[in-house]
KOLLOZA-589842 format. One line per field, with one value per atom (N, C-alpha, C, O): z, y, x; residue number from 1; atom name. Coordinates in steps of 0.02 Angstrom, whole numbers, plus 50000, padded with zeros to 5 digits. Each point is the difference from the previous one (the first is absolute). Layout:
BEGIN
Z = Z, ...
Y = Y, ...
X = X, ...
resi = NUM, ...
name = CA, ...
This chain:
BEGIN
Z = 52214, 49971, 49930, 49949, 50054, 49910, 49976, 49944, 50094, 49950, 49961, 49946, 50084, 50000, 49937, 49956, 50042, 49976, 49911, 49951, 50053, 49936, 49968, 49941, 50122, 49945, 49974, 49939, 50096, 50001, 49918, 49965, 50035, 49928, 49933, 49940, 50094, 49930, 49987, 49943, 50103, 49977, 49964, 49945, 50064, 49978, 49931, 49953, 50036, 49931, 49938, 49942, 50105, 49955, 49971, 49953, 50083, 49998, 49924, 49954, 50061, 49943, 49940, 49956, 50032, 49938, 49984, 49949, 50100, 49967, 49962, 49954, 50116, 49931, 49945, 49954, 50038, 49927, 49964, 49944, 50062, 49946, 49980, 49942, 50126, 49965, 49957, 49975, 50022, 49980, 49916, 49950, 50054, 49922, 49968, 50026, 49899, 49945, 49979, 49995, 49996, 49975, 49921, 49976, 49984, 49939, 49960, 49989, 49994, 49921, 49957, 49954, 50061, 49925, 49995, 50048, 49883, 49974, 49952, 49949, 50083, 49975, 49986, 49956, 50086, 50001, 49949, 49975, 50017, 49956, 50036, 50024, 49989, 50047, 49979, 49941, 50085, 49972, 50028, 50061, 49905, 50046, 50030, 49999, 50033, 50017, 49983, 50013, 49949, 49960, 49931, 49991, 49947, 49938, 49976, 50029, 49926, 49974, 49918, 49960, 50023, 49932, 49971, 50015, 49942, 49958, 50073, 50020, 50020, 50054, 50043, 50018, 49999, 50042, 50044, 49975, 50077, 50066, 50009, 50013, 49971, 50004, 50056, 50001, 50043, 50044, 49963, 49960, 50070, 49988, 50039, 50057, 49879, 50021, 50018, 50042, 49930, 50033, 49950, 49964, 50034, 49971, 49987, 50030, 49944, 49985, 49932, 49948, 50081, 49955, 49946, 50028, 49885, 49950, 49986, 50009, 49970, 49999, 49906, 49979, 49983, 49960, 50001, 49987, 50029, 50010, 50076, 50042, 49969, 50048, 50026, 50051, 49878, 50028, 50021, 49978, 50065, 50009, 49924, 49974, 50014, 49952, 50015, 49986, 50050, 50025, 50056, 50002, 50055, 50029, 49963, 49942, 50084, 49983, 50064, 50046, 49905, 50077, 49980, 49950, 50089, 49963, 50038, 50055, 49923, 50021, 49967, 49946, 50122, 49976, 50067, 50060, 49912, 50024, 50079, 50034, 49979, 50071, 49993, 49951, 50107, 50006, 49974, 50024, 49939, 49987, 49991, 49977, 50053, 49992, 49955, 50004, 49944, 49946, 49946, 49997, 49950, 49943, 49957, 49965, 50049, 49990, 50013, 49956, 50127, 49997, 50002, 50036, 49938, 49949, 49949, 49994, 49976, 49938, 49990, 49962, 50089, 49991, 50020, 49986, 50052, 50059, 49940, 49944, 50069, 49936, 50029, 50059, 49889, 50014, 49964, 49955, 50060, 49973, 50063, 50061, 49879, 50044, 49974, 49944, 50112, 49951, 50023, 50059, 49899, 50019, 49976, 49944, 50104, 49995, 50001, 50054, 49884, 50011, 50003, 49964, 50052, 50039, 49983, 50036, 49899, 49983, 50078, 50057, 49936, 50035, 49978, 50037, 49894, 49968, 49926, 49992, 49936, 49953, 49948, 49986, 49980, 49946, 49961, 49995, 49941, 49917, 50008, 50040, 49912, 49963, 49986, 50032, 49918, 49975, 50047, 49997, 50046, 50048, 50028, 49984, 50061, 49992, 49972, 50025, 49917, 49955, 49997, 50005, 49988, 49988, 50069, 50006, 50046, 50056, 50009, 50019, 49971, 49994, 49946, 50007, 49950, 49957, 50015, 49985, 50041, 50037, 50054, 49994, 50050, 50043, 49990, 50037, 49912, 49970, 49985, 50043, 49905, 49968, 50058, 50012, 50028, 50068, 50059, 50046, 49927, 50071, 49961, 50029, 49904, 49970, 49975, 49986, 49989, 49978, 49926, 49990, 49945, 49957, 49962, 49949, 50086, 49962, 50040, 49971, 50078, 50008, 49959, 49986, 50004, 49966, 49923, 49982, 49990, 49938, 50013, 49947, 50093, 50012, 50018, 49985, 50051, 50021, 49953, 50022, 49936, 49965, 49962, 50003, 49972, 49983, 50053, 49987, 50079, 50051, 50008, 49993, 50022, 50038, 49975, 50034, 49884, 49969, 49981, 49989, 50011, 50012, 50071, 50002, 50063, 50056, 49993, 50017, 49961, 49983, 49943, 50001, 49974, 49940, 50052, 50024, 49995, 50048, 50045, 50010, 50014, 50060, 49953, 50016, 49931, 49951, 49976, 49995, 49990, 49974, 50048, 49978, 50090, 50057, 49990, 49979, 50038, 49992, 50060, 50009, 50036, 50070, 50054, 50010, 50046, 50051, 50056, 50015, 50008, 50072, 50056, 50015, 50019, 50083, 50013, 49973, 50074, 50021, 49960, 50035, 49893, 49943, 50035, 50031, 49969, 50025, 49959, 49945, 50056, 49936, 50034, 50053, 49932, 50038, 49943, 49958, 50055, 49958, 50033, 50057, 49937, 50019, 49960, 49942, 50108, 49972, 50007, 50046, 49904, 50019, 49957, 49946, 50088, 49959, 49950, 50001, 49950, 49945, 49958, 49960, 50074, 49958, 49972, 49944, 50111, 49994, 50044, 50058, 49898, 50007, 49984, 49950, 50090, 49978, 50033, 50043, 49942, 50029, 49983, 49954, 50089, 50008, 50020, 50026, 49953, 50019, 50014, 49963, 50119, 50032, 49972, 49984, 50014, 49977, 49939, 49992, 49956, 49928, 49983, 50023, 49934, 49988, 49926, 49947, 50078, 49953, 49949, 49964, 50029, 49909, 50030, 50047, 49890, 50033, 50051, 50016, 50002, 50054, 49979, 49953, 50072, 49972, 50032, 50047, 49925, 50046, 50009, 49979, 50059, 49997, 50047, 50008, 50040, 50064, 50022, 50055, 49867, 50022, 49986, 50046, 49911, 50003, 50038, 50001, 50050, 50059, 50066, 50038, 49962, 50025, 50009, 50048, 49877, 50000, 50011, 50002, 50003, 49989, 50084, 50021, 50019, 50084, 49999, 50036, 49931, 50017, 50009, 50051, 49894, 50032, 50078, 50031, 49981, 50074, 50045, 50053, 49949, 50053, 49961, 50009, 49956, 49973, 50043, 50034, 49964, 50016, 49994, 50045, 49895, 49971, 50008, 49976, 50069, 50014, 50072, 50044, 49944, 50075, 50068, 50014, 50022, 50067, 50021, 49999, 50026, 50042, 49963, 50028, 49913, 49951, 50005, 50006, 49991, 49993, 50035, 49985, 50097, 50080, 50009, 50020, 49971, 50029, 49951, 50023, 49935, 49952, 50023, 49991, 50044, 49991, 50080, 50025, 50021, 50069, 50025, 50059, 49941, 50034, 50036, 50051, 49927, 50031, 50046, 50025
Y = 48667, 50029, 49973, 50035, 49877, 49987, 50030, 50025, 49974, 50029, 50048, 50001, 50068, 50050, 50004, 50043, 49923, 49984, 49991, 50030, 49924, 49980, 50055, 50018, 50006, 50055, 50054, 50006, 50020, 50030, 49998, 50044, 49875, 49983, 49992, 50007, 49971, 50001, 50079, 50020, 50021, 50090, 50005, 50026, 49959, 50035, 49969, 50038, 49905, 49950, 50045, 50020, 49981, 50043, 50062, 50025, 50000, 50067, 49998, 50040, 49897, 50016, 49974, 50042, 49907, 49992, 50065, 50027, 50011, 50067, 50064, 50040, 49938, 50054, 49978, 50038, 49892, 49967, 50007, 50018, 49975, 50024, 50075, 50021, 50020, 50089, 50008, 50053, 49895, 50023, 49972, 50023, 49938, 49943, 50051, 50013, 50009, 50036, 49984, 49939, 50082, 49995, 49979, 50026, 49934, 49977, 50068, 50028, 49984, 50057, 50012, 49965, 50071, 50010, 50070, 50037, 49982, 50071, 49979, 49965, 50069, 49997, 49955, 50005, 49947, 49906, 49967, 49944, 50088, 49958, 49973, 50044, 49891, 49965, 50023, 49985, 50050, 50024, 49938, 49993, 49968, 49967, 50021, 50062, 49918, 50031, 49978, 50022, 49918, 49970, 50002, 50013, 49972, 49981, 49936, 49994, 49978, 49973, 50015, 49996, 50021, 50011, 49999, 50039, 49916, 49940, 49970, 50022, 49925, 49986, 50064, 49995, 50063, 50043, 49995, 49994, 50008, 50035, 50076, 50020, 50012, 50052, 50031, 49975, 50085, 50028, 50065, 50041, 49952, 50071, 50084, 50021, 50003, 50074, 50047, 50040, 49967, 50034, 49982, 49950, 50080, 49992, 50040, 49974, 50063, 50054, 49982, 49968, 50068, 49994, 50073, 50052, 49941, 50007, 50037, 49972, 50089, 50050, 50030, 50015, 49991, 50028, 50039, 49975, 50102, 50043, 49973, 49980, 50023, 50001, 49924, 49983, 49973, 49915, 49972, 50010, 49952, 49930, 49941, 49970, 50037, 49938, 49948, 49947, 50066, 49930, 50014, 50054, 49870, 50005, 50013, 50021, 49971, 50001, 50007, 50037, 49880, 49989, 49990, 49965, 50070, 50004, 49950, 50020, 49912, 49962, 50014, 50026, 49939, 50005, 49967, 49998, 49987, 49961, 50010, 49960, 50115, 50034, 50073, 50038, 49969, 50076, 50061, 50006, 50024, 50083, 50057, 49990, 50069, 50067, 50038, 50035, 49980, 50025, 49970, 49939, 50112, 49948, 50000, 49953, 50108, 49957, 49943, 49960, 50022, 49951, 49933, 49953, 50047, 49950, 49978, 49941, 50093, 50016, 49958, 49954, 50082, 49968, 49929, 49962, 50025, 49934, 49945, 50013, 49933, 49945, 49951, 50002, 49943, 49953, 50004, 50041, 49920, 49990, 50051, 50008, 50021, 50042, 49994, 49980, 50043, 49963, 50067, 50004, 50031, 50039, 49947, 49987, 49998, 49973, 50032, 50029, 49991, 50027, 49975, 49950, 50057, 49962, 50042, 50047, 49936, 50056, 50033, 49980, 50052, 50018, 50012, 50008, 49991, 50014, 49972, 49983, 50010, 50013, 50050, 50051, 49912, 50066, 49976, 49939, 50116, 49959, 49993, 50029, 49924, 49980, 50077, 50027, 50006, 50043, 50070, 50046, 49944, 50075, 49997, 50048, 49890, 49960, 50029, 50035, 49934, 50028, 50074, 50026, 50005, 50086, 50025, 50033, 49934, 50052, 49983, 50045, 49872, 49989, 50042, 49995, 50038, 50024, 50073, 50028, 49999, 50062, 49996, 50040, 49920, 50000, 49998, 50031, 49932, 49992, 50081, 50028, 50005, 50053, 50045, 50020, 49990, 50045, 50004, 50040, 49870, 49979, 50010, 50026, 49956, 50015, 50034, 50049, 49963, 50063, 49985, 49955, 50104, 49988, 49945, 49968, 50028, 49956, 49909, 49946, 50061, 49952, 49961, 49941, 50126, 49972, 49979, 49947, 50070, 49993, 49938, 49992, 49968, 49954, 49947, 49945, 50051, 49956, 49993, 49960, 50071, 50024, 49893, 49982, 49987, 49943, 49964, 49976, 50017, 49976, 50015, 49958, 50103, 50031, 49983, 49989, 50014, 50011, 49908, 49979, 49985, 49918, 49984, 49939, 50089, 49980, 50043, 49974, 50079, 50045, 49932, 49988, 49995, 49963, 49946, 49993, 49963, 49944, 50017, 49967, 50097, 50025, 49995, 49974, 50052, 50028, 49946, 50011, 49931, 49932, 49967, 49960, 50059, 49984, 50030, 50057, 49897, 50052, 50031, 50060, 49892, 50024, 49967, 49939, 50134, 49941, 49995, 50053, 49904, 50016, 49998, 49977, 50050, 50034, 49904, 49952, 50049, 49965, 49962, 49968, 50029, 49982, 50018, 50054, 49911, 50017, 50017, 49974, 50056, 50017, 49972, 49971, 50032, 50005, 50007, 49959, 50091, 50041, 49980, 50022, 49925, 49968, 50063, 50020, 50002, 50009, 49917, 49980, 50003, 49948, 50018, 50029, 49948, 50034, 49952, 49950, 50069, 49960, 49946, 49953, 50084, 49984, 50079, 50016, 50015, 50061, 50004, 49980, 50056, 50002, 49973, 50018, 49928, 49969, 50019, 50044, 49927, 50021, 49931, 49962, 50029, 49956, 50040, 50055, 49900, 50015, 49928, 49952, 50064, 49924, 49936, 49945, 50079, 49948, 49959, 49949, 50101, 50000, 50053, 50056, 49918, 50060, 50056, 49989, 50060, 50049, 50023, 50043, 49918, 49997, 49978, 49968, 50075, 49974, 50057, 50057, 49910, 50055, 50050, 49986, 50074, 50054, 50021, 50040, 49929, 49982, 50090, 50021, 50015, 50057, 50048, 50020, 50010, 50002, 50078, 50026, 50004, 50107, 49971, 50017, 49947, 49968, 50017, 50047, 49889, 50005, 50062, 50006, 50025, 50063, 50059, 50034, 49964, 50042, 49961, 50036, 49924, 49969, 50015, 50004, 50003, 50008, 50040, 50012, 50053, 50094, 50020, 50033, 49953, 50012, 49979, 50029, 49933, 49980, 50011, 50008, 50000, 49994, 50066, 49984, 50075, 50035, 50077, 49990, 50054, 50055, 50023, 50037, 49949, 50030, 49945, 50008, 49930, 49974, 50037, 50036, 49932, 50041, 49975, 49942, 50111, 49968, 49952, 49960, 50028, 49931, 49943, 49952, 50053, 49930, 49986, 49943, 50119, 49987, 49985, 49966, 50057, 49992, 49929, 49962, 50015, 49932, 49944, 49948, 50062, 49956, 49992, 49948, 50114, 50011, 49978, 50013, 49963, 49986, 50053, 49987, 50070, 50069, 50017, 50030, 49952, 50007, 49965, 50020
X = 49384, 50060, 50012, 50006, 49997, 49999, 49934, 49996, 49957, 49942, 50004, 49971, 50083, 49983, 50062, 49992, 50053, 50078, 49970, 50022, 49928, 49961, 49970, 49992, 49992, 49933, 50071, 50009, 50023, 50051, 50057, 50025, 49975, 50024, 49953, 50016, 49914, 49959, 49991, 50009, 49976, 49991, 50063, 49988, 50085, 50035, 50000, 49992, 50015, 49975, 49946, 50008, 49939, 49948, 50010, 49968, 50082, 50030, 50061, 50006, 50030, 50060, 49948, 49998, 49966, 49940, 49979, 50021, 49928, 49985, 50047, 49992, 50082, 50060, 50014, 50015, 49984, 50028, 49945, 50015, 49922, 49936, 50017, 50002, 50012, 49993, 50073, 50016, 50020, 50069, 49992, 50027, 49940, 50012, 49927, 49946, 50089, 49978, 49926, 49994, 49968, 49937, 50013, 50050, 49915, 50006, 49976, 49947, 50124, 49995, 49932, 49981, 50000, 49938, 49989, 49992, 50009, 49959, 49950, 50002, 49949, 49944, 49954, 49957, 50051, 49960, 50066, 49994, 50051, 50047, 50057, 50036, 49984, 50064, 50051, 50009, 50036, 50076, 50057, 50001, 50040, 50055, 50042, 49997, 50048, 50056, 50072, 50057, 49914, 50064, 49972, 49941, 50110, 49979, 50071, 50054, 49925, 50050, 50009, 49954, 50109, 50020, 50060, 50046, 49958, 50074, 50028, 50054, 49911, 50025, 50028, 50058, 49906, 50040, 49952, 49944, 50059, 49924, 50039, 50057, 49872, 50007, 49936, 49944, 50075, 49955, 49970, 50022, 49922, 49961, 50030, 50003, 50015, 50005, 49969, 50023, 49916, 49952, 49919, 50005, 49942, 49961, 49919, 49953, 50038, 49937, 49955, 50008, 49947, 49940, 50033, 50019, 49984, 49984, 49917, 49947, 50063, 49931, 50004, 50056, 49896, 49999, 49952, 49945, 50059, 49952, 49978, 50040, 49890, 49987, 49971, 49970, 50057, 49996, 50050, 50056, 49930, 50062, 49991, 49953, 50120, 50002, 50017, 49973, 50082, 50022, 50066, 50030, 49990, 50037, 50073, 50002, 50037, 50065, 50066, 50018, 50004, 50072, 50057, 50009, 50054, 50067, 50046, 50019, 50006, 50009, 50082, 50012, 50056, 50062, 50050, 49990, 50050, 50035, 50037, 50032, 49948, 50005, 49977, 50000, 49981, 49947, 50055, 50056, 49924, 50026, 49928, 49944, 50088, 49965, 49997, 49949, 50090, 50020, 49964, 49989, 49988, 50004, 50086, 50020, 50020, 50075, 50018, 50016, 49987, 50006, 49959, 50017, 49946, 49933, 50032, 50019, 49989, 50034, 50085, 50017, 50022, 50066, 50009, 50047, 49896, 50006, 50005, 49978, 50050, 50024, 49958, 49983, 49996, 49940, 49943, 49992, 49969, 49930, 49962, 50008, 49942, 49948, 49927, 49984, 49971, 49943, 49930, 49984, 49990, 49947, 49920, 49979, 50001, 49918, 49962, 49992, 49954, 49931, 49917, 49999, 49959, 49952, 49945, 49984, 49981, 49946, 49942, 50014, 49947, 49976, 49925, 49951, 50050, 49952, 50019, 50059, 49883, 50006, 50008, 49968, 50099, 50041, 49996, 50007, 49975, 50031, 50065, 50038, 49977, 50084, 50024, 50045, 49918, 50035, 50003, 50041, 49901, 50004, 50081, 50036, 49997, 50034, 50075, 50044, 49947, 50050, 50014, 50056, 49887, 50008, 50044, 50052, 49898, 50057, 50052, 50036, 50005, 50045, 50045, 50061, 49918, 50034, 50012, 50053, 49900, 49978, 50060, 50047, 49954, 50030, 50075, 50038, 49982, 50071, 50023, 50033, 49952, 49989, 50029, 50057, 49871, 50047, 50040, 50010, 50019, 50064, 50056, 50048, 49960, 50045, 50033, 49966, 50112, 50042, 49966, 49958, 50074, 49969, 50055, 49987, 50074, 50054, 49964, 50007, 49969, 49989, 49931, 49990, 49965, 49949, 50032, 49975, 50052, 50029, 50049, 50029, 49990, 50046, 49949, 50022, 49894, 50003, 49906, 49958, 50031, 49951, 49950, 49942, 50112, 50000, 49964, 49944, 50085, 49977, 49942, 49956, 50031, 49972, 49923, 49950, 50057, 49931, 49984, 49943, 50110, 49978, 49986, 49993, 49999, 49969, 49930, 49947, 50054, 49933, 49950, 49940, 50093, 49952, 49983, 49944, 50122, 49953, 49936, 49949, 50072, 49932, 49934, 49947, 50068, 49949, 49955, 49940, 50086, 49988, 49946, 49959, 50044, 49943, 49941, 49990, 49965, 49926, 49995, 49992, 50013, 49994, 50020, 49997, 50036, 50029, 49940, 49972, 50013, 49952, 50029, 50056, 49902, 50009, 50020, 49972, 50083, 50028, 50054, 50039, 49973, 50052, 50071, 49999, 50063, 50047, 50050, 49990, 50056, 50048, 50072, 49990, 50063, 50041, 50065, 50019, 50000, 50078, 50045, 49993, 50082, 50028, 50067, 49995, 50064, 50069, 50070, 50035, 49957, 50037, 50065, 49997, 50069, 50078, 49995, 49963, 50080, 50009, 49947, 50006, 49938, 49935, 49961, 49983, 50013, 49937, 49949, 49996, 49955, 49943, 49950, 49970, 50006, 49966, 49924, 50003, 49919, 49945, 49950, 50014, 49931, 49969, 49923, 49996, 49940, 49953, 49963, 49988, 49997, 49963, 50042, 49978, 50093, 50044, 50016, 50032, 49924, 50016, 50056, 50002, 50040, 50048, 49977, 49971, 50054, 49974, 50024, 49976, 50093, 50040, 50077, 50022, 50008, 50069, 50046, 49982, 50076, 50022, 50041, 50037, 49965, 50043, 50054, 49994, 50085, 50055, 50034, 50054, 49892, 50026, 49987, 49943, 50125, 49998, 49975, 49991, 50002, 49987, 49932, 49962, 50007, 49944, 49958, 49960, 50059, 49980, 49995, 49952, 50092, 50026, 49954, 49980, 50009, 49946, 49930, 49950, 50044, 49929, 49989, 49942, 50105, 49980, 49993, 49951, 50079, 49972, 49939, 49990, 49943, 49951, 49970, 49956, 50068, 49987, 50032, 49969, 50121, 50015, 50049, 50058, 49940, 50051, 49962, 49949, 50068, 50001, 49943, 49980, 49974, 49949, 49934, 49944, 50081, 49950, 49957, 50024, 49888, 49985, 50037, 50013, 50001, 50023, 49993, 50047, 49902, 49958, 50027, 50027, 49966, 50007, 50082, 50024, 50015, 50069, 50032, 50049, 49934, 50021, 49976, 50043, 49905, 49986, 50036, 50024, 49977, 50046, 50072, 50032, 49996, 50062, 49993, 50055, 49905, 50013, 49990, 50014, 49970, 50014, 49967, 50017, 49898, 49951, 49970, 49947
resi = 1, 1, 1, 1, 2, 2, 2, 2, 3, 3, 3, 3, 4, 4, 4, 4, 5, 5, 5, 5, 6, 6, 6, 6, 7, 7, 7, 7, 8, 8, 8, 8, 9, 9, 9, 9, 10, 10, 10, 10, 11, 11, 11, 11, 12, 12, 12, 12, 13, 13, 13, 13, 14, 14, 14, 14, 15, 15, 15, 15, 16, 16, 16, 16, 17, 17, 17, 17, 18, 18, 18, 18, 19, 19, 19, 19, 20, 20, 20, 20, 21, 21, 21, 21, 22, 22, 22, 22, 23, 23, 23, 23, 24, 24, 24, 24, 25, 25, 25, 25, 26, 26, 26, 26, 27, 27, 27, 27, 28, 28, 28, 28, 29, 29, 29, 29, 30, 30, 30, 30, 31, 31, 31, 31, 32, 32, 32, 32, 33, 33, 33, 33, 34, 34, 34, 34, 35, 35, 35, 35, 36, 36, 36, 36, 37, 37, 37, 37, 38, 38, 38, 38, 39, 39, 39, 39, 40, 40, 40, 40, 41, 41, 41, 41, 42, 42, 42, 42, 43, 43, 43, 43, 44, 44, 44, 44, 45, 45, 45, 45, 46, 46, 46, 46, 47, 47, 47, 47, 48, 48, 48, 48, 49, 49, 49, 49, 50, 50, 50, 50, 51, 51, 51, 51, 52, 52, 52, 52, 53, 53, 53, 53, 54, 54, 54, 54, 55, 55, 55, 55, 56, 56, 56, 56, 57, 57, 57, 57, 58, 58, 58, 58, 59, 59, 59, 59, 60, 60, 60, 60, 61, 61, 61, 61, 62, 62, 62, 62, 63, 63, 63, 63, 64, 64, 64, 64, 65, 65, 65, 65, 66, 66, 66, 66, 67, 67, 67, 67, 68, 68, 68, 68, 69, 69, 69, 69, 70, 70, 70, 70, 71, 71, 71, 71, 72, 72, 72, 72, 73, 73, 73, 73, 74, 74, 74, 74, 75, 75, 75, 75, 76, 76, 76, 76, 77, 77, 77, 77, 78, 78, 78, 78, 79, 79, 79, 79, 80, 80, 80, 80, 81, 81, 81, 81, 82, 82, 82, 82, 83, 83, 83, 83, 84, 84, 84, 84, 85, 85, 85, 85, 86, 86, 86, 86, 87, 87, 87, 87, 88, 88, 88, 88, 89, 89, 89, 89, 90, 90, 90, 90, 91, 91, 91, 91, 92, 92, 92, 92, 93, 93, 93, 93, 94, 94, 94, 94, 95, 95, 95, 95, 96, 96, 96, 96, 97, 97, 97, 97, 98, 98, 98, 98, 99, 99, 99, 99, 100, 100, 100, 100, 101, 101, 101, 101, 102, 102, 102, 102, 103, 103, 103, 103, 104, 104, 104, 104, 105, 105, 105, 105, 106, 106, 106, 106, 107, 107, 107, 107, 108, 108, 108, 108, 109, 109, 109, 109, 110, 110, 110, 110, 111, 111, 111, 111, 112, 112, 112, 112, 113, 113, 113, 113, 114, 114, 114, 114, 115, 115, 115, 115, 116, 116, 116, 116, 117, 117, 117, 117, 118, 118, 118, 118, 119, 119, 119, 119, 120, 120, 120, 120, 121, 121, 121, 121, 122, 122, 122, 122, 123, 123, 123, 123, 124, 124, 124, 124, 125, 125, 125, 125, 126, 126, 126, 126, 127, 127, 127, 127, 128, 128, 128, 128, 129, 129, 129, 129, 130, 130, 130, 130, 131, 131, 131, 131, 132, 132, 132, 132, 133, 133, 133, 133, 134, 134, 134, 134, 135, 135, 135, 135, 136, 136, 136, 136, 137, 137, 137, 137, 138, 138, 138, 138, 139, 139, 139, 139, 140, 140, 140, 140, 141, 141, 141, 141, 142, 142, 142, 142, 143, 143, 143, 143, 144, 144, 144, 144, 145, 145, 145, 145, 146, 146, 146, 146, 147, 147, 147, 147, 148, 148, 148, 148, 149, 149, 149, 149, 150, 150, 150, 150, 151, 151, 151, 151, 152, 152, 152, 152, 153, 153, 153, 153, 154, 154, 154, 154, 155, 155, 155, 155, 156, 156, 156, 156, 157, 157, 157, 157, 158, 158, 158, 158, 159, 159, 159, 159, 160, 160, 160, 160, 161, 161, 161, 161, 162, 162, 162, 162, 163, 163, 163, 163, 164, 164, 164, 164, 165, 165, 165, 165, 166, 166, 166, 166, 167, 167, 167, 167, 168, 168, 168, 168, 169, 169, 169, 169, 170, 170, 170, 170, 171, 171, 171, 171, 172, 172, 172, 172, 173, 173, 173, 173, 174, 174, 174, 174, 175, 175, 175, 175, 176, 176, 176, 176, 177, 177, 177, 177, 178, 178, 178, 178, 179, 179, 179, 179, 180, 180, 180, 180, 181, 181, 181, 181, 182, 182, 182, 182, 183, 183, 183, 183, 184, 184, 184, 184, 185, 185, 185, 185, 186, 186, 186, 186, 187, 187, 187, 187, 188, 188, 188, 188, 189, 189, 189, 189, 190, 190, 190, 190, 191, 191, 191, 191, 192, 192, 192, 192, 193, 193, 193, 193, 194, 194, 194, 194, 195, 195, 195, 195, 196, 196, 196, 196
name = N, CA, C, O, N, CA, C, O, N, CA, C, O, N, CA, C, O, N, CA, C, O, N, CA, C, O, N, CA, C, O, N, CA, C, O, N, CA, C, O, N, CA, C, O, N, CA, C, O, N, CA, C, O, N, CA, C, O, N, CA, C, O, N, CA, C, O, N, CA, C, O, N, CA, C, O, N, CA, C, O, N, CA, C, O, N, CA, C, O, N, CA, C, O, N, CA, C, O, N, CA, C, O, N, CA, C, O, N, CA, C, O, N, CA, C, O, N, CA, C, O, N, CA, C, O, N, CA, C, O, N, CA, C, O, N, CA, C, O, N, CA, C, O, N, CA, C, O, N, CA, C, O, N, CA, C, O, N, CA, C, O, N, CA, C, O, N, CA, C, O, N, CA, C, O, N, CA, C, O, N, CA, C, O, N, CA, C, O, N, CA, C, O, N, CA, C, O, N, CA, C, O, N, CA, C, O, N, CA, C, O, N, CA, C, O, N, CA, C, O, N, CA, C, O, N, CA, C, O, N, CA, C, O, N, CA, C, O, N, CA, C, O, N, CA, C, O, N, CA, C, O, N, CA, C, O, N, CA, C, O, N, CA, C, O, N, CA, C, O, N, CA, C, O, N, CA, C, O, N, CA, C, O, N, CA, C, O, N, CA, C, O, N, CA, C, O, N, CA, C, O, N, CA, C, O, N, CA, C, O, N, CA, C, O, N, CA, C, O, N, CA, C, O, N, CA, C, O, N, CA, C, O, N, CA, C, O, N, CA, C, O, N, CA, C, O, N, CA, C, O, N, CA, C, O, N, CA, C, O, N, CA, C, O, N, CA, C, O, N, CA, C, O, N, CA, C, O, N, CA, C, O, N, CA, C, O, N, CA, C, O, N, CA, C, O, N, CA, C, O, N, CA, C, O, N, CA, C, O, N, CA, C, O, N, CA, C, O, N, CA, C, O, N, CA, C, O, N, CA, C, O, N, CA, C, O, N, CA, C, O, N, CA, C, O, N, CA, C, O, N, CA, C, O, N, CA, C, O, N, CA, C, O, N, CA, C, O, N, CA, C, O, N, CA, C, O, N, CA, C, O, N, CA, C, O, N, CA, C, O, N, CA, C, O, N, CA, C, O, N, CA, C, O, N, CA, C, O, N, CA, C, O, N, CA, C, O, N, CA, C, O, N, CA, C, O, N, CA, C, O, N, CA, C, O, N, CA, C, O, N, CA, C, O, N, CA, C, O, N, CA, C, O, N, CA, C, O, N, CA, C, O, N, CA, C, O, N, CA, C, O, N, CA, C, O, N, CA, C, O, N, CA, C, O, N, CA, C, O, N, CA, C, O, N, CA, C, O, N, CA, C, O, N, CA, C, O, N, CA, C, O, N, CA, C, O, N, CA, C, O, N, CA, C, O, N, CA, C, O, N, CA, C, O, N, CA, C, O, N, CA, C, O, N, CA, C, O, N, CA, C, O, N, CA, C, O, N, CA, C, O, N, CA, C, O, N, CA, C, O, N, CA, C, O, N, CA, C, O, N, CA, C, O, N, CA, C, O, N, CA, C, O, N, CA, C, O, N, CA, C, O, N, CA, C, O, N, CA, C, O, N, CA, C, O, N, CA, C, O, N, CA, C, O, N, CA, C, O, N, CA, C, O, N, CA, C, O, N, CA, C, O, N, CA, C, O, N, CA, C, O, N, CA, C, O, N, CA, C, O, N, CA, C, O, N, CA, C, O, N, CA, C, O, N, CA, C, O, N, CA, C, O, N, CA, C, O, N, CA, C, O, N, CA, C, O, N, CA, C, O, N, CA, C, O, N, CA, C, O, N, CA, C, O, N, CA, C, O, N, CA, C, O, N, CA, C, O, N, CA, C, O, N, CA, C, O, N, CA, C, O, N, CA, C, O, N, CA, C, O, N, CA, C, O, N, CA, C, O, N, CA, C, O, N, CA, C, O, N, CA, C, O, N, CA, C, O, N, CA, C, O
């Protein structure tokens, strides 16, 4: 009877180990690349919102993760949420600086109103020059675009910073549209935004 009492408690033992293995998350990665699930930025911990692979034409360029101070679906509310926020990108391959720059500029161009391009034109074409200034990023180089309040926009590469910060919040605003705005591709915009 104890014999049977034992086996009885070690099966059920083995049993709650195997639910707690199928229950606990597999470690994040797209594409051989580790995604976190926390970040830290100006002392904030911040969680991961969602996260997709970045395609130009018919390549992957790189990952990309939208990190913030609590999960939202919207890019409204992305946008309105107050705090430090932080998008990380994770080459995938090698890019020029300036290829770089162009679609960044490309990309500005068609997220933007034309009052906004005319308001934020200064900016816009001094983060284009920093890109430009790179010869090249390589497959695995990390970037990371930081929204911090009452600082900006600031950006880093492999933890060099990439000039100074741009204390400016439509700035930023638009700088999320190609990815997470209306006119980004689905897939890219839904997984960013948690959806997917």
């Amino acid at each position: 009877m104890n014999n049977k009492r034992w086996w009885r408690q070690w099966a059920l033992s083995c049993l709650m180990v195997l639910a707690h293995v199928a229950q606990a998350e597999p470690p994040r990665e797209l594409d051989g690349v580790p995604i976190d699930d926390t970040a830290q930025v100006a002392g904030v911990k911040l969680v991961l919102n969602g996260a997709s692979i970045q395609k130009r034409g018919f390549f992957k360029t790189n990952t990309c993760a939208l990190y913030l101070t609590e999960k939202h679906h919207t890019l409204d509310e992305v946008v309105k949420l107050a705090g430090p926020k932080r998008v990380q990108l994770v080459m995938l391959r090698d890019v020029k600086g300036f290829l770089i720059a162009r679609q960044f500029l490309s990309d500005f161009a068609a997220s933007a109103t034309e009052a906004e391009v005319q308001s934020l034109t200064a900016e816009v074409e001094s983060i284009a020059a920093g890109y430009a200034k790179i010869d090249m990023l390589h497959k695995g180089d990390v970037v990371l675009i930081d929204w911090i309040p009452k600082e900006g926009i600031t950006a880093s590469l492999n933890g060099q910073s990439m000039g100074t910060a741009h204390d400016n919040e439509l700035l930023w605003d638009v700088s999320l549209r190609p990815v997470m705005g209306r006119m980004a591709p689905r897939e890219l915009r839904e997984q960013l935004l948690g959806i997917n």
